[in-house]
C-alpha positions as CSV (number, residue, x, y, z in Angstrom):
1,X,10.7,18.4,10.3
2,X,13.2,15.4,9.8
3,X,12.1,12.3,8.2
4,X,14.1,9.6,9.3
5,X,13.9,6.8,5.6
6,X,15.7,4.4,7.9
7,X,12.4,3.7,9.7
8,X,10.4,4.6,6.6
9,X,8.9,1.2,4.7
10,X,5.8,2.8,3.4
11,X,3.9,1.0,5.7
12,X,4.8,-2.5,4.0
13,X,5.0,-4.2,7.3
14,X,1.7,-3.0,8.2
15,X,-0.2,-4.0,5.3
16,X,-1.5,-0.3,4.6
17,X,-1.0,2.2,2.9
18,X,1.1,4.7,4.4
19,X,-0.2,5.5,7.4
20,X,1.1,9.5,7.6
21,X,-1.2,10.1,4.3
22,X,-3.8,8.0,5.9
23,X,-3.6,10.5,8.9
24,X,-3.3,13.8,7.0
25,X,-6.5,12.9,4.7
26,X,-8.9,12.2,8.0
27,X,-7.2,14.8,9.9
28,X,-7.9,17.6,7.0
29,X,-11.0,16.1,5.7
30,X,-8.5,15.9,1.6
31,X,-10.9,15.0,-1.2
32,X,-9.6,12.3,-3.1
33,X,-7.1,11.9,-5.3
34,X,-5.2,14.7,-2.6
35,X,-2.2,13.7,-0.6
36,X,-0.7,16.7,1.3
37,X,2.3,14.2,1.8
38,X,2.9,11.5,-0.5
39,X,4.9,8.7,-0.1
40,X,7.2,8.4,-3.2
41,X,9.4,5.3,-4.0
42,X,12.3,6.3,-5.7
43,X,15.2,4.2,-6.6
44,X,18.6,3.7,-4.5
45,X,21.9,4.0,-6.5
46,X,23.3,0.3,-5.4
47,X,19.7,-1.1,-6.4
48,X,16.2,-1.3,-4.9
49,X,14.3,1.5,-3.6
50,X,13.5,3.5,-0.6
51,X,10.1,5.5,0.1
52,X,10.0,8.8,0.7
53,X,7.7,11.0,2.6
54,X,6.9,14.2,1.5
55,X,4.8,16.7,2.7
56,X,5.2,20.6,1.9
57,X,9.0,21.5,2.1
58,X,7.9,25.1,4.1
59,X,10.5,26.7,2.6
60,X,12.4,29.6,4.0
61,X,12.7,31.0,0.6
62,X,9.6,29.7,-0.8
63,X,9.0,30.6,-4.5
64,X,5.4,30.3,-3.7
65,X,5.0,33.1,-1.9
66,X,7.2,35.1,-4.4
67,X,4.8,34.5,-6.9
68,X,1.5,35.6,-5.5
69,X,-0.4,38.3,-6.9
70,X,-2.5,38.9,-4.2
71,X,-0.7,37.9,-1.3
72,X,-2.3,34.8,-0.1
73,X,0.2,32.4,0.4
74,X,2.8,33.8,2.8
75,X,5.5,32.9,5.8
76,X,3.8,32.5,9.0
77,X,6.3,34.3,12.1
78,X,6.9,30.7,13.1
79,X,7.9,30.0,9.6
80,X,5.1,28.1,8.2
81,X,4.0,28.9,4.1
82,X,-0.2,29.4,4.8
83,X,-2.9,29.7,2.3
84,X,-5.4,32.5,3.2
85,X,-8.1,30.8,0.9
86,X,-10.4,34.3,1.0
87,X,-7.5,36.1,-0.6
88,X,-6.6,33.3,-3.3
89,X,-8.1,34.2,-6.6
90,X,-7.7,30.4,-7.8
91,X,-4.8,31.6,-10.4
92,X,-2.8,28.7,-9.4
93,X,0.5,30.1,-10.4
94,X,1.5,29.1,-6.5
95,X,1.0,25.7,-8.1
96,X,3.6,26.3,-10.8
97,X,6.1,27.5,-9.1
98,X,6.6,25.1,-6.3
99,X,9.4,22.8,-7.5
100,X,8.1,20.0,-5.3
101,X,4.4,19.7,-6.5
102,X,3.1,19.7,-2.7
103,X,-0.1,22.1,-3.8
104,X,-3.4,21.3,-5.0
105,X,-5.8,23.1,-6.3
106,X,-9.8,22.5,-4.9
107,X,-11.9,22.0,-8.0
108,X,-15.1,20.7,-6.5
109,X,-17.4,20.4,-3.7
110,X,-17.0,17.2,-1.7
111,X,-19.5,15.9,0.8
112,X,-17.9,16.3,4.5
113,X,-18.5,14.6,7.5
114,X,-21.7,16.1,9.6
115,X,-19.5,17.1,12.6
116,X,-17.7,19.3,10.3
117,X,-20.1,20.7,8.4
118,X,-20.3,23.7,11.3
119,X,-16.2,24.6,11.5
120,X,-15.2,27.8,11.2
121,X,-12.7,28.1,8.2
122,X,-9.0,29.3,9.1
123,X,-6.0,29.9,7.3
124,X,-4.6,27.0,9.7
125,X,-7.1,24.6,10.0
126,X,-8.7,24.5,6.0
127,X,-12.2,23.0,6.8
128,X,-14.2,23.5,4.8
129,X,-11.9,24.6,2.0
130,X,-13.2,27.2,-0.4
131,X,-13.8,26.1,-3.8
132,X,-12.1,27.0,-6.4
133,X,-8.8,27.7,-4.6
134,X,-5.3,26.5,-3.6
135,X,-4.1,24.7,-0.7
136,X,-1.5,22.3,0.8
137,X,-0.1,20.9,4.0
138,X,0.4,22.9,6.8
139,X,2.4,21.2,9.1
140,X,-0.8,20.9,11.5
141,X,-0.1,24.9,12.5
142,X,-3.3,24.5,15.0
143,X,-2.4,21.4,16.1
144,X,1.1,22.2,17.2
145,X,0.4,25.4,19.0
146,X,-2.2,23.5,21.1
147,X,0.6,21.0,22.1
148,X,0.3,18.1,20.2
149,X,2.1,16.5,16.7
150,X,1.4,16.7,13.3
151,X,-1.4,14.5,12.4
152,X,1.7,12.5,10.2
153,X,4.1,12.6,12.8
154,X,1.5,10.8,15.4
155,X,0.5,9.0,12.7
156,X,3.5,7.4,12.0
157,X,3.7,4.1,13.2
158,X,7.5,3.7,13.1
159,X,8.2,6.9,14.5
160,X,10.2,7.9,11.0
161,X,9.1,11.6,11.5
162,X,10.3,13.9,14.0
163,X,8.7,17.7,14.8
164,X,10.5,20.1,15.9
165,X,11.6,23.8,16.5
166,X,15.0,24.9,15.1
167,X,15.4,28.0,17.7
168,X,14.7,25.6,20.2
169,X,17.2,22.9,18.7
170,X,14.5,20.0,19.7
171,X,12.5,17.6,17.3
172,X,10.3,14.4,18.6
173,X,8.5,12.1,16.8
174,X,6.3,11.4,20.3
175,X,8.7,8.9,21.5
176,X,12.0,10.0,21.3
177,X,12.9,13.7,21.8
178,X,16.2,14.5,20.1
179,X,18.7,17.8,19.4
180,X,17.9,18.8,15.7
181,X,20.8,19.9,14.9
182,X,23.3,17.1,16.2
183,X,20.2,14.4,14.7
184,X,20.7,16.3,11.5
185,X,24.6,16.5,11.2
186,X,25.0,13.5,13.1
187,X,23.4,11.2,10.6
188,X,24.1,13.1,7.1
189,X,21.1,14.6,6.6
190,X,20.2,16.3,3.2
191,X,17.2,18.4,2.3
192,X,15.3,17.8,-1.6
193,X,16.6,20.1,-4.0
194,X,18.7,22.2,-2.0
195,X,20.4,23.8,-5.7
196,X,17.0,25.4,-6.3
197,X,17.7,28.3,-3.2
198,X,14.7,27.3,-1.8
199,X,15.8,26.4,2.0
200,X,13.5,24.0,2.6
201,X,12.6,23.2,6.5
202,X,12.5,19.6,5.8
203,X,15.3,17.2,6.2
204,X,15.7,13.9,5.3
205,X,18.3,11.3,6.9
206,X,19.4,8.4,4.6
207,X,17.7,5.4,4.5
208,X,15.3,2.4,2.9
209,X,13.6,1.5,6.0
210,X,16.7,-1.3,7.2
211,X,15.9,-0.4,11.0
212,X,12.8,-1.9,10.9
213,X,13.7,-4.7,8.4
214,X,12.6,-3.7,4.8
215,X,14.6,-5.2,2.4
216,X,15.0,-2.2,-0.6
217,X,14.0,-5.0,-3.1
218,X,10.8,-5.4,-1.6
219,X,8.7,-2.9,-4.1
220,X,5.2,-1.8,-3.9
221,X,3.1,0.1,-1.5
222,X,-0.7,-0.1,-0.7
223,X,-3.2,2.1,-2.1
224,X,-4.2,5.0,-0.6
225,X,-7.8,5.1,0.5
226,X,-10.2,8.3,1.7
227,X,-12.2,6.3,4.1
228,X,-14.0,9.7,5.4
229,X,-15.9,10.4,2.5
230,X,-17.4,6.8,3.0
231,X,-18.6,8.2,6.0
232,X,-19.9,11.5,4.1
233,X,-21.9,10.2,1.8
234,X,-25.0,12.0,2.0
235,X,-23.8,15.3,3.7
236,X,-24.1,18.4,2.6
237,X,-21.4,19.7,0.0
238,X,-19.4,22.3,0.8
239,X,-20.5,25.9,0.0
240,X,-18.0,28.4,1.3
């Protein structure tokens, strides 16, 4: 995944809050307050700030998985960290040793929608999440092998994220298609905490959202909403 903070403004210009987390908590059915990619705003060295999206890191050398006493977080073949919730004993040490806080633990039983009150559970599509155990984002793992994006990338409405597949040297963010790596070295990407080992699969390309006008002074971002469990109200908890 590259995130592209050039074209990132939080969603300021569309009077929302951002609209990749908006997409990822419909899309996955999140009970609030979880965000499997939150939009931090951190502060730029010359002054102001810039937002940053982030969603799991999927690391190649996650410490996640090294943790695990049961083996039910692991590395996908396609390189995705999963969480087989039947395995996860609810331990949450997963939880303490992921240096970018991107997992959450399910500590109750939120209402869900009707039409998904029948879904099969799988380790890459979590509805409905077991109780009582861990989980995070999963770069839409379903999603993607059916053919389409990410629910943040199509989400997205500046295009700021891109998809892609390394092997394949391709990334898109379903407008433009672009070469990862020459997008990457190109524009001085950098991945978040790259000291720590970890390899993260995420890369970010320097910015504060000046390609689509954001002035870095210009602070604040909307609140983030769970409109879906409006829409729940009434349904049947989950009981897995």
């Amino acid at each position: 995944m590259i995130v592209d903070l050039r074209h990132c403004d939080g969603c300021q210009s569309q009077g929302t809050a951002p609209q990749c987390t908006l997409a990822t908590i419909e899309g996955h059915l999140l009970p609030e307050p979880m965000e499997w990619i939150e939009v931090y705003e951190s502060p730029l060295e010359g002054g102001g700030t810039q937002f940053v999206p982030t969603p799991c890191q999927q690391c190649q050398n996650p410490p996640c998985v090294n943790v695990c006493p049961v083996a039910a977080t692991f590395s996908a073949p396609e390189g995705v960290v999963l969480i087989d919730q039947d395995r996860c004993i609810g331990c949450r040490m997963c939880m303490a040793a992921c240096p970018y806080d991107r997992r959450f633990f399910n500590w109750g039983s939120p209402p869900v929608p009707p039409e998904a009150l029948l879904a099969d559970y799988s380790m890459e599509h979590q509805v409905q999440a077991k109780v009582g155990t861990v989980t995070k984002c999963d770069f839409c793992v379903d999603m993607v092998r059916a053919g389409s994006l990410p629910h943040c990338v199509a989400g997205c409405p500046q295009g700021a994220i891109y998809y892609g597949d390394l092997e394949e040297d391709l990334a898109t963010n379903g407008k433009t298609l672009v070469s990862f790596k020459d997008f990457t070295t190109n524009n001085n990407a950098y991945r978040l905490k790259e000291e720590l080992g970890t390899h993260p699969r995420v890369w970010y390309i320097p910015g504060h959202g000046e390609a689509v006008g954001r002035d870095p002074h210009t602070t604040g971002r909307m609140p983030t909403k769970w409109p879906w469990i409006e829409r729940a109200k009434g349904a049947v908890t989950w009981k897995r």
